[in-house]
N, C-alpha and C positions, 0 to 999 in steps of 0.2 A: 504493500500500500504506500509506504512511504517514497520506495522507488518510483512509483507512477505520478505521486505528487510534485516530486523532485523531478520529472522530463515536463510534465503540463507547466511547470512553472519556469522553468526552461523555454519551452516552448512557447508561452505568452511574451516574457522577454525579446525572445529576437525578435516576435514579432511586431512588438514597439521601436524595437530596433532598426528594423525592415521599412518601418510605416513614417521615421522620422528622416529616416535617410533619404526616399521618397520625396519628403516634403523640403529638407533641403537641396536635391539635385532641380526639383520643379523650381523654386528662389534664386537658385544659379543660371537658372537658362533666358 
């Protein structure tokens, strides 16, 4: 259980990650 916590939370991460890096390559063009 903990493992699965630990990859979802993982996984939520990049993809704020994913979603800010996005929003700065869109500010640079």
């Amino acid at each position: 259980m903990m493992k699965y916590l630990a990859l979802v939370i993982v996984f939520v991460i990049n993809k704020k990650i994913d979603e800010s890096k996005i929003k700065y390559n869109i500010k640079l063009k």
